[in-house]
C-alpha positions in Angstrom: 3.2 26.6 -59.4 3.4 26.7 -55.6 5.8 23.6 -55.4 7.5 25.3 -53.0 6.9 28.3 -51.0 8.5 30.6 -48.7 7.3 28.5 -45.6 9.6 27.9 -42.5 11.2 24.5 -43.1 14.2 22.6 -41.7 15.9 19.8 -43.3 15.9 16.7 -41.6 15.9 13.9 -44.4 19.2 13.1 -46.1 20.2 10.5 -48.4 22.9 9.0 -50.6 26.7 9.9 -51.3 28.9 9.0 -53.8 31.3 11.5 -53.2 34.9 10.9 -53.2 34.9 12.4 -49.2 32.0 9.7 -48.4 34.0 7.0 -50.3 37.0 7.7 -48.0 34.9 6.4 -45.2 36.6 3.8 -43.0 33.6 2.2 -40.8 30.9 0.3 -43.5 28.8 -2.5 -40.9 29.1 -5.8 -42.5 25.8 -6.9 -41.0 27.2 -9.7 -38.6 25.8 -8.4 -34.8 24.1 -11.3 -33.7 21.6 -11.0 -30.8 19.0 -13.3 -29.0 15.5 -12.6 -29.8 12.7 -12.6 -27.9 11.9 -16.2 -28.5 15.8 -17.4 -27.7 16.9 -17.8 -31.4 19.8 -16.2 -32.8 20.0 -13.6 -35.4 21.6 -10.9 -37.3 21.7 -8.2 -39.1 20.9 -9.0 -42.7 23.4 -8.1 -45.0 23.2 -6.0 -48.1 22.9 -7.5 -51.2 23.6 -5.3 -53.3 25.2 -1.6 -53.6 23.2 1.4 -53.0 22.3 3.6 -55.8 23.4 7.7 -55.6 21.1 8.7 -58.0 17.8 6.7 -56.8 15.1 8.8 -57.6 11.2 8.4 -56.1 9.9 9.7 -59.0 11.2 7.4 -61.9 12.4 4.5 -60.1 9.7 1.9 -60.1 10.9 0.9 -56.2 13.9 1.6 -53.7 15.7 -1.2 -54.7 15.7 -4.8 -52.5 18.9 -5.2 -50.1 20.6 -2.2 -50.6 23.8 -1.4 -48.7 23.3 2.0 -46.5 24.4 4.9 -47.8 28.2 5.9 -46.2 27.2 8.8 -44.0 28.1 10.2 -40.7 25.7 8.2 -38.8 25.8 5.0 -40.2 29.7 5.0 -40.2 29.6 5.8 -36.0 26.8 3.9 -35.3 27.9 0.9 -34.6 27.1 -2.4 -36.2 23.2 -2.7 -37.2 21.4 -4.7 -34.7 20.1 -7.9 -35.2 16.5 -8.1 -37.5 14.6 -10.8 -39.1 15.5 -11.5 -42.2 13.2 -10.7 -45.7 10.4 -12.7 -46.1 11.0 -16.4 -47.9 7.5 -17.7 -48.0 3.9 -16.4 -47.8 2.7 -15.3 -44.8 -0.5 -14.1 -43.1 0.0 -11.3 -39.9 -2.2 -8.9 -38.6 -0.7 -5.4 -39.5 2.1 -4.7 -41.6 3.8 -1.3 -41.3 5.7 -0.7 -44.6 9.0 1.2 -43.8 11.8 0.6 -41.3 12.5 4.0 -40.2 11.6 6.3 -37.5 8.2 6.2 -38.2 7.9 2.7 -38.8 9.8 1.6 -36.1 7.8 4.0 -33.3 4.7 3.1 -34.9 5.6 -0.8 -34.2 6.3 0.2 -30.8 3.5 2.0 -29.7 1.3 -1.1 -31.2 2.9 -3.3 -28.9 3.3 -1.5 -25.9 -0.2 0.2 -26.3 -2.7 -2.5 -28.2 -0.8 -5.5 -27.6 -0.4 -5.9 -31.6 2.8 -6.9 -32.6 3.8 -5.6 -36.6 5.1 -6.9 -39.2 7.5 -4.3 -40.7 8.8 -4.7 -44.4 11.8 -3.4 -45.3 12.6 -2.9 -49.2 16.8 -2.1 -48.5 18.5 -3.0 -45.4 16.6 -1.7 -42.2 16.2 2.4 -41.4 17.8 2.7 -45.1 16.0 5.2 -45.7 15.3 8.9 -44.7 16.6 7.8 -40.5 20.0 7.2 -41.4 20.9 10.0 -43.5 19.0 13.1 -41.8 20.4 16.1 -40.1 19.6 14.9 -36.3 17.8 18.1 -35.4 14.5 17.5 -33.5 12.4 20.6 -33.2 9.2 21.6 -32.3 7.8 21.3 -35.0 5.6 19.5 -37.7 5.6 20.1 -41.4 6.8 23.4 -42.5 4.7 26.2 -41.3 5.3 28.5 -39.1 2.9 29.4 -36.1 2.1 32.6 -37.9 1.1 30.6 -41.2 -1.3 28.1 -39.2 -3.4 30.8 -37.9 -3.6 32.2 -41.2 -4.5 28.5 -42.9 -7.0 27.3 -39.6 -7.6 30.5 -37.1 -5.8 30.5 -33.6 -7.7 27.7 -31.7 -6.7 25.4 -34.0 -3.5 26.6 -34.4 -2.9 26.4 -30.7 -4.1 23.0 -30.9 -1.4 22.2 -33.6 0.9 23.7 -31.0 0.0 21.0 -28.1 0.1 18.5 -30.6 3.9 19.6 -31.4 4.7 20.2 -27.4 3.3 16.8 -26.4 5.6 14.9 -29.6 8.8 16.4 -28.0 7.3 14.9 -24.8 6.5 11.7 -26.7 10.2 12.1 -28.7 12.0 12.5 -25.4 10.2 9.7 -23.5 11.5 7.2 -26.3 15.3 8.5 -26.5 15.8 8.0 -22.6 17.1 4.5 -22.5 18.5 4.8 -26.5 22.0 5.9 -26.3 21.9 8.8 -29.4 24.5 11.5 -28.2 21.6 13.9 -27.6 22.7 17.2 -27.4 19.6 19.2 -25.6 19.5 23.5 -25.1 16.9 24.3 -28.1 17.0 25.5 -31.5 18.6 28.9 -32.7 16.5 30.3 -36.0 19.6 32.5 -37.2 18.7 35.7 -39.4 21.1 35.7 -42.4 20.0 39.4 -43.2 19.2 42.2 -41.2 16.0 42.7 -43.3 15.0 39.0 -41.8 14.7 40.6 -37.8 11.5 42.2 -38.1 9.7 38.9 -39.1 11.6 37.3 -36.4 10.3 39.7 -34.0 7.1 39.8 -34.6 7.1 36.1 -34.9 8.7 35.8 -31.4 6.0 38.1 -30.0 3.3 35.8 -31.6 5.0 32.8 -29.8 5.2 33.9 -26.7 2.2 35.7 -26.4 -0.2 33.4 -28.2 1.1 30.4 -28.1 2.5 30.7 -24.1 6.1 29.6 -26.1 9.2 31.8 -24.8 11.1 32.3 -27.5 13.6 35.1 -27.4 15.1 37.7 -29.9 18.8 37.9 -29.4 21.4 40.7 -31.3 24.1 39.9 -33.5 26.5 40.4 -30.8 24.6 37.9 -28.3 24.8 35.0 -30.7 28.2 36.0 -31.6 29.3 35.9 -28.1 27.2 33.6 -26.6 26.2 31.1 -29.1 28.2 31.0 -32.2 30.1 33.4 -34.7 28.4 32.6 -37.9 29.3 35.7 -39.7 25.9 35.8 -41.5 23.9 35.9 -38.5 22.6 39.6 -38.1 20.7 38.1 -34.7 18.6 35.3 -33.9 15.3 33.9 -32.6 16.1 30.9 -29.6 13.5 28.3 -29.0 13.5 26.4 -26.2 12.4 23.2 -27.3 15.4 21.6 -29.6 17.6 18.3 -29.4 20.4 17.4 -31.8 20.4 13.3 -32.0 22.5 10.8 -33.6 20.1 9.6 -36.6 22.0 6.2 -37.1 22.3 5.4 -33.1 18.2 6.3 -32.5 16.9 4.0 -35.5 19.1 1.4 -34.5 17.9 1.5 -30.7 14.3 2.1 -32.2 14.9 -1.5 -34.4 16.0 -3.1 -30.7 13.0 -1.7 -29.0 11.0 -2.5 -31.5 12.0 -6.4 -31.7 12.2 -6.6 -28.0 8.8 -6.0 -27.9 7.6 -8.8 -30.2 7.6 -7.2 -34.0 9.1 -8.6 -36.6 11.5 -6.0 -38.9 12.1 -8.0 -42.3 15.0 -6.3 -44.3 15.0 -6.8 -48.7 11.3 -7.4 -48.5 10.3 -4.4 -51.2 6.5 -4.6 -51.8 6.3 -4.8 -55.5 2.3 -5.5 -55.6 -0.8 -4.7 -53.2 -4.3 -6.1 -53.9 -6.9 -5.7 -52.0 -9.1 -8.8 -51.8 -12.3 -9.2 -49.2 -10.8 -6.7 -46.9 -7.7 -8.5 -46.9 -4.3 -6.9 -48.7 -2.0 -9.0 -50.1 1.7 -7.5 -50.5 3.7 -9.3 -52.8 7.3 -9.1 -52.1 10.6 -11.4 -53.9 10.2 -13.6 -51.3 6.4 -14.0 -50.8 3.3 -12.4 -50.2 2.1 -11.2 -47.2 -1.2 -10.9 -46.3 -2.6 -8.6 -43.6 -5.7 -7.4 -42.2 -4.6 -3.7 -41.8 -1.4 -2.0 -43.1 0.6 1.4 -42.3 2.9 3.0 -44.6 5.6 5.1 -43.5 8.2 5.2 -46.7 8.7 8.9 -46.4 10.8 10.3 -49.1 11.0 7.1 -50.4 7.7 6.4 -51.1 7.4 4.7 -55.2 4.9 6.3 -57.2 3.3 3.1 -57.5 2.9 1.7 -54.6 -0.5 2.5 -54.0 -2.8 4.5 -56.1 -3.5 6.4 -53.1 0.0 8.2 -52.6 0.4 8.4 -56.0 1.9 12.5 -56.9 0.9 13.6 -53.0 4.0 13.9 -51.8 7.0 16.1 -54.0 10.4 14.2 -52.9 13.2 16.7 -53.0 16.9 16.9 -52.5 19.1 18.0 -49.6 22.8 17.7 -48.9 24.7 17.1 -45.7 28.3 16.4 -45.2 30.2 16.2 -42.0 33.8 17.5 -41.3 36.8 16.2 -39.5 37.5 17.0 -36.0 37.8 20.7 -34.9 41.0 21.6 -33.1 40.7 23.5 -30.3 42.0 27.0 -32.1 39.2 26.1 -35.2 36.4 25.9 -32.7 37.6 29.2 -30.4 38.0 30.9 -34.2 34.7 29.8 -34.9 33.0 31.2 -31.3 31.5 27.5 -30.8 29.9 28.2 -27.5 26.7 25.5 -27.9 26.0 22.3 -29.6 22.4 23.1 -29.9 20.8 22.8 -33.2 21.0 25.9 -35.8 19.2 26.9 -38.6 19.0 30.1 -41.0 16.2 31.9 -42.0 16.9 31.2 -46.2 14.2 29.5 -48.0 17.0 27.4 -49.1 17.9 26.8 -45.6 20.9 25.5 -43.8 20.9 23.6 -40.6 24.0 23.0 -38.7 25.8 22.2 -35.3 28.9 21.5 -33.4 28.8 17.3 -32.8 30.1 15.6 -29.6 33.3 14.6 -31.1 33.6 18.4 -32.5 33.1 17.9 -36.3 30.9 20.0 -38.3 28.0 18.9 -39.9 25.9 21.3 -42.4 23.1 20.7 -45.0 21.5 22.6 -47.4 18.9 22.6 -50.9 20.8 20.2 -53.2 19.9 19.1 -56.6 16.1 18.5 -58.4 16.9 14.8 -60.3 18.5 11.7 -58.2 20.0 11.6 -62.1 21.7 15.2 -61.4 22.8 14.7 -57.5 26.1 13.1 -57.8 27.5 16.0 -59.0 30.5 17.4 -57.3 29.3 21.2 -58.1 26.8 20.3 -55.1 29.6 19.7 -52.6 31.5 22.3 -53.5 28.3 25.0 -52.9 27.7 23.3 -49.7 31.7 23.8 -48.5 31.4 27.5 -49.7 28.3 28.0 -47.7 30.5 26.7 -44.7 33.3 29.0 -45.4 30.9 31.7 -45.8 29.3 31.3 -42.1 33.1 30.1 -41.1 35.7 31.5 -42.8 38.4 29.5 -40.2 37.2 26.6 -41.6 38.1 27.3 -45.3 39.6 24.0 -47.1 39.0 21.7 -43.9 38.9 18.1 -44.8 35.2 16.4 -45.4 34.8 13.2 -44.3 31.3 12.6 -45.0 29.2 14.0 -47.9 26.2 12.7 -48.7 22.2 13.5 -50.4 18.6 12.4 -49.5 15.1 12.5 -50.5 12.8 14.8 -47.9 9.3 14.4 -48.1 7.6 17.5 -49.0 3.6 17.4 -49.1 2.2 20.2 -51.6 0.5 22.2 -48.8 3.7 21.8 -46.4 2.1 19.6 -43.9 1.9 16.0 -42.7 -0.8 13.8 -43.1 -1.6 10.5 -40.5 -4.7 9.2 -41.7 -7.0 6.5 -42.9 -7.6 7.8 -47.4 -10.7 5.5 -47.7 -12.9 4.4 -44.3 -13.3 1.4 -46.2 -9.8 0.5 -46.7 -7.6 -0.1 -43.3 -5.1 1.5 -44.9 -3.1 4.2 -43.1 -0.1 6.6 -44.0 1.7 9.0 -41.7 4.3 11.3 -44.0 5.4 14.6 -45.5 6.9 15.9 -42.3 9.0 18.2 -44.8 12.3 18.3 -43.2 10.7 17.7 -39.6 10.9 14.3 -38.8 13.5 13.0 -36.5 11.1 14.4 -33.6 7.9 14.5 -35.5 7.6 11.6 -36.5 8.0 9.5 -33.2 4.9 11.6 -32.5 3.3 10.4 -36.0 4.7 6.8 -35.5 1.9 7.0 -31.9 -0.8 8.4 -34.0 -0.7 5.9 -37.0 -0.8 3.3 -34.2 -3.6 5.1 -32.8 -5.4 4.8 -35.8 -4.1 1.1 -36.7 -5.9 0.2 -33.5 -9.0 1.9 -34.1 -8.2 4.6 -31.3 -8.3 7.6 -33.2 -11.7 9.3 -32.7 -10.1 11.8 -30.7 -7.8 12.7 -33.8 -10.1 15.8 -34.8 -6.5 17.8 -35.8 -6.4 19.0 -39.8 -3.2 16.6 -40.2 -5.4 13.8 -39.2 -8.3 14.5 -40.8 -7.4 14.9 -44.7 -5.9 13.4 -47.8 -2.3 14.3 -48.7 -3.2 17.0 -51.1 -2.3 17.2 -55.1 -0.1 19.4 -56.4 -1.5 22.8 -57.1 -1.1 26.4 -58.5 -0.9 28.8 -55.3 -3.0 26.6 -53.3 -5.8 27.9 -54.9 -6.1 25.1 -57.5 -5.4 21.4 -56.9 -5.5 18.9 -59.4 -3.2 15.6 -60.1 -2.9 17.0 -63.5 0.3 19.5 -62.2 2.0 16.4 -61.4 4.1 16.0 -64.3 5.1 19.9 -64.4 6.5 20.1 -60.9 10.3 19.6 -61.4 10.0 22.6 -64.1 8.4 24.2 -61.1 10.7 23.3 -58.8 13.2 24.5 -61.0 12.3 28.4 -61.3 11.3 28.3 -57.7 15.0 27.4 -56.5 16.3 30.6 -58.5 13.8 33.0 -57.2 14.6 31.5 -53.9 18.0 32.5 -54.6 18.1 36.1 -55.7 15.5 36.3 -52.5 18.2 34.9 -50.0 21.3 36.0 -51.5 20.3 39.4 -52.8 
């Protein structure tokens, strides 16, 4: 079942920890920022009320919970204190749009709305706001959307559209940077280094390289062993690179907290434990149901990622395959740590496995490194995961062998079963709109996605003629030949004998 294939990816979307490292974690926000709001009020941050749940699972948990605490990571713990937001909804209400989801997408989406249309959302919130996917994410922002490479689109749509899909990524970094220049995020700009963890991995890069540059007008360079040893970074796995130009590492928690400000500055409303736990549809007009009240709007976005609940529409219902990634974060390196480990950039990094790592030297000189993790939420606060992830850094970085972990933690990414995203309107006769299953590509994607869900919110997207913008999120199906709803149940056991044949491919 092609669940998974052997498609370039990079994880992005992290959740969760429960491990003892994450639990050590000094800096939890206790939700009391106050701020002035546009109309001269006071507020703050609503608090959590209740705990957040390591082994939430999409897939069997009826919704993400209502008030959940963030999950201890990196980014929330050095963030700062949430900014000020709007409380979960107490009564019944009726707005004009509604974007469901507080995170990147959400947010940017909300954003573009008001600075574009003059529409100011409504955005509901089922935990505390950006709980989701933008607070526990690796930070990288590439250019890129979804989890094909160049080579693949060509293949899937010919080469004008595939240099179309190209523009489409070049003008989100435009659209990504734009946003992040008056959001303090620690950006760390330079591009992204696509490390070869086998010699038998430089041909592909090569050619792929070529393709870039000589299709696509996108100079990416091949660089030897000893180049990125020197010059870059002394992963002893790396048998030689490929170096994009186009690549910014972010502080997750930082940019969905200055998102949430912008957001609010600009007239929408963010309402945090506000879970939609109904939706009907009535004249043309949907009415959310939440703990608090129900909301009834004219047109409504959803962008709940990896975190979407199977029933939370009959429309995302089994289109998108949620599945596991780790990250953890290590203490400061000393001076002799990062000189043993040839640290020469603090641009993103990835490898070429199908079970890929992404990693990069922070500002304040910890490590942070993610990788596959486990299939079940039920399964992913087990330590064995941890441990694999710290042996995969001693591997690259023997130096760093038994260094202290501050931050571990897992999240849901949100795969689509053909690898791409989706922003789009299902049914012409429903204004309902869903941009998602970036696929480990999000932090810069989806500020891109967050513009074009607007787009189509507004009714401004006839000019949207892009594949990604102009289909359902697919089924599952059997080496996308076959699609049918019916693999739905099957695609853990999938999932399952993919991740060892992805093993013995990178490991052996």
């Amino acid at each position: 079942m092609s669940v998974l294939v052997d498609k370039q990816e990079q994880d992005v979307d992290v959740n969760v920890s429960s491990s003892a490292a994450a639990k050590r974690q000094e800096a939890t926000p206790d939700g009391n920022d106050k701020q002035a709001t546009p109309d001269g009020n006071d507020k703050q941050a609503t608090p959590a009320r209740d705990q957040y749940d390591p082994a939430y699972d999409p897939l069997v948990a009826a919704n993400p919970g209502q008030g959940r605490d963030y999950a201890p990571t990196y980014w929330v713990g050095t963030a700062g204190e949430p900014p000020a937001d709007d409380g979960s909804i107490t009564s019944d209400v009726d707005v004009d749009v509604v974007i469901i989801g507080s995170g990147f997408t959400g947010l940017t989406a909300a954003i573009f709305l008001a600075e574009q249309y003059g529409i100011k959302a409504t955005v509901l919130e089922a935990n505390r706001a950006s709980w989701g996917c933008s607070t526990r994410n690796g930070g990288q922002a590439q250019c890129a959307s979804g989890r094909l490479k160049r080579s693949q689109w060509i293949q899937r749509w010919g080469v004008d559209t595939a240099i179309k899909m190209h523009e489409e990524c070049l003008d989100g970094m435009a659209t990504f940077k734009s946003l992040i220049q008056d959001i303090d995020c620690d950006p760390q700009p330079g591009g992204h280094l696509y490390v070869a963890h086998r010699p038998r991995v430089m041909p592909q890069l090569e050619k792929e390289a070529k393709l870039l540059r000589e299709t696509f007008n996108y100079d990416a360079q091949i660089l030897d062993a000893d180049t990125v040893k020197k010059q870059f970074v002394g992963d002893q796995e790396a048998c030689g690179a490929m170096h994009e130009p186009e690549g910014i590492g972010i502080h997750p928690g930082k940019l969905a907290f200055g998102y949430l400000k912008k957001a609010r500055a600009l007239g929408a409303t963010v309402h945090p434990a506000s879970p939609v736990i109904g939706w009907e549809t009535k004249n043309g007009v949907h009415h959310l149901r939440t703990p608090g009240g129900i909301v009834r709007a004219r047109a409504v976005g959803v962008a709940t990622g990896g975190y979407t609940s199977q029933g939370l529409h009959r429309e995302l219902k089994n289109r998108l395959l949620p599945i596991l990634s780790n990250s953890m974060v290590t203490r400061p390196l000393t001076d002799a740590e990062i000189d043993a480990c040839q640290f020469r950039t603090n641009q993103v990094i990835t490898d070429t496995r199908v079970l890929r790592h992404y990693y990069r030297l922070l500002p304040d000189n910890r490590v942070q490194i993610g990788t596959r993790s486990a299939i079940t939420g039920r399964a992913a606060p087990n330590q064995k995961y941890e441990d694999m992830l710290k042996a995969d850094l001693t591997r690259k970085f023997p130096a760093l062998e038994g260094i202290q972990v501050d931050y571990s933690w897992w999240g849901w990414v949100d795969v689509s079963h053909d690898m791409m995203p989706r922003i789009y309107q299902p049914n012409p006769k429903e204004s309902i709109y869903y941009a998602m299953g970036y696929g480990g590509n999000g932090v810069m994607y989806s500020a891109q996605a967050g513009k074009r869900l607007a787009q189509w919110i507004a009714g401004d997207a006839q000019q949207l003629d892009l594949p990604i913008f102009q289909s359902r999120l697919p089924f599952p199906n059997v080496r996308e030949m076959v699609e049918s709803e019916a693999f739905a149940p099957f695609r853990r056991f999938g999932q399952r004998f993919l991740y060892r044949w992805y093993h013995l491919k990178d490991e052996m």
